[in-house]
N, C-alpha and C positions, 0 to 999 in steps of 0.2 A: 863679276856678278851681272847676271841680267837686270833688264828693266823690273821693278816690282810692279810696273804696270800687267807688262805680258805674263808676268807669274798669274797675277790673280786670273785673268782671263783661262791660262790653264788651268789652273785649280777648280774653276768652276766645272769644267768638264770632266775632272776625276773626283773630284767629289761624287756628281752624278753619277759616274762608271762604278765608285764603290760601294753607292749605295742599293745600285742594281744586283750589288751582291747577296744581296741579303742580310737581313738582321737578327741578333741573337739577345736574349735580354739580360742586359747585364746593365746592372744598376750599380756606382758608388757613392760615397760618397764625400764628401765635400772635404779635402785636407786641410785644417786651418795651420799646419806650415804652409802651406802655399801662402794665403794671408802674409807670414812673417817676412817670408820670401820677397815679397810684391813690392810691400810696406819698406825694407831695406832698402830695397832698389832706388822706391820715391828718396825717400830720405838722404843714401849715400851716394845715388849717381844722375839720379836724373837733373838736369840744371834747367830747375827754376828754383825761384825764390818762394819757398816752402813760409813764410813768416808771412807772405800778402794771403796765403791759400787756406780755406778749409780743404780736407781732406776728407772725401766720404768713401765708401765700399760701396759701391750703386748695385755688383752683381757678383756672384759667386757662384759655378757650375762646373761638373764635372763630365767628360764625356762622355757618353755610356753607347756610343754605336761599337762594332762588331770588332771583336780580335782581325788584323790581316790574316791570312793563312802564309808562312812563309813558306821556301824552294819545296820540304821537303813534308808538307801540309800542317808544321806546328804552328800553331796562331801564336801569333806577337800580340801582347796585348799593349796598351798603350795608352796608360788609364792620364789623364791632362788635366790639370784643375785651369779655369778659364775663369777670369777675376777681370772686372774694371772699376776704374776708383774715378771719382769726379773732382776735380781742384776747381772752386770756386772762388772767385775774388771779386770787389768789385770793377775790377778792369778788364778778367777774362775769365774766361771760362775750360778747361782741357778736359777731355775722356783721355784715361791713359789706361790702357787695357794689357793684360797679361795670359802670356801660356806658361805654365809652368809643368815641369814633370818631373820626376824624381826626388819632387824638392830643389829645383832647379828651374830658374829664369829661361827659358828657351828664347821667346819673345815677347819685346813691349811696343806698341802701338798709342803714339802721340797724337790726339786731334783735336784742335784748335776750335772748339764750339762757338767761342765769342769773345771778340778780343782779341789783342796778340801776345804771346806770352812772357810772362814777366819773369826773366834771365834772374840768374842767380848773379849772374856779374858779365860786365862788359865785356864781349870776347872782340879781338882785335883784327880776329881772320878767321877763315873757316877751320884752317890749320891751327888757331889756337885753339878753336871750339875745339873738335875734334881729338885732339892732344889733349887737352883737360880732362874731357870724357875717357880718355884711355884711361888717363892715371885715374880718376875715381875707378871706374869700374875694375880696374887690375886689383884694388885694395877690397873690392867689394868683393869678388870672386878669391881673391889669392890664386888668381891664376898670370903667369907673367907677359908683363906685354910689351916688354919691352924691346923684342926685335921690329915686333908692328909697328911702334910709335919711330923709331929709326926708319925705317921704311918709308914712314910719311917723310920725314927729311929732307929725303935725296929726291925727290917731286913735285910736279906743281897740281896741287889739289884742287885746280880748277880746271884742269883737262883732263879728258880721257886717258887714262893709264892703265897699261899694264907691262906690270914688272915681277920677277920672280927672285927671291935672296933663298936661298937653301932649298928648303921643302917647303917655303911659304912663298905663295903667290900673289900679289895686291894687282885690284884689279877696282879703278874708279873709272867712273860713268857719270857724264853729264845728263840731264833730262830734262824736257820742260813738256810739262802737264797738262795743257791748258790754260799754258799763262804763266804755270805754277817752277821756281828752279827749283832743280832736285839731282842734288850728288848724293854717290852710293860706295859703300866703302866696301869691299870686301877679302878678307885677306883668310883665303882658304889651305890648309893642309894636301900639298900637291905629289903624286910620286907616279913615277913612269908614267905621265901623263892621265893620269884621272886625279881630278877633286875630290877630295875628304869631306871633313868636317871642315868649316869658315864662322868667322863670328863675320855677320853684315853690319854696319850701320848708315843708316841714309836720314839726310838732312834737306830740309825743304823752306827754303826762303832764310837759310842761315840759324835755324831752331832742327832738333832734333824728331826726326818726325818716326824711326824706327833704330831696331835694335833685334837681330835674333844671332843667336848664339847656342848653336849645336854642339862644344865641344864635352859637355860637361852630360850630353847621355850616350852622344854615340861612339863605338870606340875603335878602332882601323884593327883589321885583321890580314889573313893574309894579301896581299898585293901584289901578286906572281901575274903575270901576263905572259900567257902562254901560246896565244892564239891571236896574228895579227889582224889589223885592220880588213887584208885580203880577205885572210882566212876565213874571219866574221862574216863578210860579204859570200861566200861561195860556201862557207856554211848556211847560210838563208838560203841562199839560189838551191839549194836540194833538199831543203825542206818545204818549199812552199808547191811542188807535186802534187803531196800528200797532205795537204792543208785545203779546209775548205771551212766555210762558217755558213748557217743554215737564217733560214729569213721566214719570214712569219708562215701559218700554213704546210709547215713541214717541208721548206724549199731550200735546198743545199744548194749552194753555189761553189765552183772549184775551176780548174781549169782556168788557171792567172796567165795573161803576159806582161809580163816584166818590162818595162822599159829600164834597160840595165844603164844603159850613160847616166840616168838621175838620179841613183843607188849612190846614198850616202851610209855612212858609219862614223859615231861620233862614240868614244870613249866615256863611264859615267863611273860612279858608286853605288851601291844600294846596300840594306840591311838582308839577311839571310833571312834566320831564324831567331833574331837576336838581335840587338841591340849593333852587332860588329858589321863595320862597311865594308865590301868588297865589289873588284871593280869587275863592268861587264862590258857590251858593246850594243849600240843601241844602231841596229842598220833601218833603215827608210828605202823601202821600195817604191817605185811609184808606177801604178798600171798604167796601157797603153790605150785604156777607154775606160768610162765607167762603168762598173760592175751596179747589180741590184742593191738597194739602199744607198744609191750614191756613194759606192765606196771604189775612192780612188787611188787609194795608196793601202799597203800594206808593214806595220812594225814589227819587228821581233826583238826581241832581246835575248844574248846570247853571253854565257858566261867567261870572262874573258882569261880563267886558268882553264877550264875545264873544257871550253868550246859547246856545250849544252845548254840549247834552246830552251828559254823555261816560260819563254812567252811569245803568243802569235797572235794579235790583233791586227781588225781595220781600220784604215780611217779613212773616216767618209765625209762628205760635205755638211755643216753645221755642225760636230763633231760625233754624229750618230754611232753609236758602235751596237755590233752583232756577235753571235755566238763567238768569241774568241779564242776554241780549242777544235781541234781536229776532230775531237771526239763527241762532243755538243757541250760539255761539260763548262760548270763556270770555271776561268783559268785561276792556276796558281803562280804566282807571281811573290816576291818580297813586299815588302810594303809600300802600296801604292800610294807616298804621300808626298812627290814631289811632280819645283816649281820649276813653278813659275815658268814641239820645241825646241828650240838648240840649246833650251836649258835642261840642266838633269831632270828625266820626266819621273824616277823614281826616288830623288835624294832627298835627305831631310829637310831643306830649304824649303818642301811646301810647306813642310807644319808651320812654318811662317803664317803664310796668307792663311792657310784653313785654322790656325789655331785663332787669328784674328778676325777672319769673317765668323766666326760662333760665338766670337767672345761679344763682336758688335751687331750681330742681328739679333733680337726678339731676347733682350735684358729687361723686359720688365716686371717679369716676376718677385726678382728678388728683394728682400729685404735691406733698409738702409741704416747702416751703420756707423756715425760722425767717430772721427779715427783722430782726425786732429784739429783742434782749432786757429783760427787765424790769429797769432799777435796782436793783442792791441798797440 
């Protein structure tokens, strides 16, 4: 798993990208399973000690920007209820914010308002944190987690790892934030080399600081790989001719050179039209000067059964992007909601960071709802 640092930093720029797309009005509203959902979570997995805390509902929202258009222009829709709840004590204070969808926990977001947070019990290493939290949440979900929590076993969960046991890959990261330690657990669904679904979890200063968990809306379809690494690469090399993206004033730019030595291609997942992941190939060209709007490299994505390009953008310094189809057209692409880049630019891992920065910017509208009282 990448840094959740550098996720968010990408997220902010496709956030921007899709909102460029335009918007369509569509209003829901507010599921209160989601609520029940959230509320379980607190209670059967999160570790703190729930007796020192009130428990409030600070906010409750649903997303209402635009279906994506998937490969074959059907819009995915991709309706998120977006919940934070407030634990107050008098020794600290937490936002723990949620994305849910389907009726499904996708992501919880831990933050430490005031105070430091008061453990539901003594854990004796991170490995035991972490091992706990499997077993709660495996009983929470009924989903099994037991080859993951094996997996931690055979490691030492304070360094960098990466290791692969079947089709599951675990893959820890050290990181310090500003001061701040932060290990990241990720153990993703892996086949002929591209990433699936993963459940993350990252911990910051020995307390739980995040949790997102895709396996429970997206679903693996086929995973044929038909078209290698090369082939991906010398497939963009004869499309990018006939490729050109137009700049303010009705001014077309085209006629790229390629600096071919700095031509990468990295294997990914994305959603189609649906919910189902399939893998594609994410080539990076890089020009031999910079073009109009600062753009100095050129992406495509290209589908890695089919060999068909289903996306051709720029990228330009500060992360400026221009027309992105050959034709002027706004492009069609799967759903553009990943993170966190050498990370998946289009896999479900963004809805992480973007179902969490909506859940924690401009919460004040909503109304408050005391959910649980503290023990006396």
């Amino acid at each position: 798993m990448k840094k959740l640092l550098t996720k968010i930093y990408v997220t902010l720029s496709i956030v921007l990208f899709v909102t460029s797309l335009g918007a369509f009005p569509v209003t829901y509203a507010a599921n209160p399973d989601a609520e029940t959902q959230a509320m379980a979570f607190i209670e059967n997995v999160l570790p703190v000690d729930l007796s020192k805390y009130n428990v409030t509902l600070d906010h409750h929202s649903v997303d209402e920007g635009p279906p994506i258009a998937g490969i074959t222009g059907q819009p995915i829709n991709r309706v998120r209820d977006n919940l934070r709840y407030i634990l107050d004590s008098e020794e600290s204070t937490l936002h723990v914010s949620f994305s849910v969808q389907n009726n499904v926990v996708m992501y919880c977001h831990v933050t430490e308002k005031n105070g430091s947070v008061i453990s539901d019990k003594k854990y004796i290493s991170l490995l035991d944190a972490v091992t706990t939290l499997l077993e709660k949440y495996q009983n929470y979900t009924k989903r099994d987690s037991t080859n993951l929590i094996a997996m931690l076993d055979a490691v030492d969960v304070t360094q960098n790892v990466t290791t692969t046991v079947g089709n599951t890959k675990l893959t820890i990261s050290q990181i310090n934030v500003y001061g701040i330690e932060q290990t990241s657990f990720d153990w993703a669904y892996t086949e002929n080399g591209a990433d699936y679904t993963s459940l993350q979890i990252t911990y910051r200063n020995g307390n739980l600081y995040a949790l997102g968990d895709d396996r429970g809306v997206y679903t693996i379809g086929d995973t044929s790989i038909n078209v290698s690494k090369e082939q991906a690469i010398d497939i963009a090399m004869n499309y990018i001719p006939n490729y050109s993206y137009k700049m303010p004033n009705d001014v077309t730019v085209s006629g790229f050179n390629i600096t071919e030595d700095r031509t990468t291609a990295a294997l990914f997942a994305s959603p189609i039209d649906s919910t189902e992941l399939r893998p594609y190939w994410s080539v990076q060209l890089y020009l031999n000067h910079t073009y109009p709007g600062s753009v100095k490299g050129l992406t495509l994505y290209i589908w890695a059964k089919s060999g068909e390009v289903f996306y051709c953008g720029t990228r330009a310094t500060g992360g400026a992007e221009y027309d992105d189809s050959s034709d002027g057209e706004p492009m069609t692409s799967p759903e553009v909601d990943s993170s966190l880049s050498t990370s998946n630019p289009l896999s479900p891992d963004m809805l992480f960071v973007i179902g969490i920065t909506v859940v924690a910017i401009g919460l004040a509208t909503a109304s408050v709802v005391i959910l649980k009282k503290r023990k006396k």
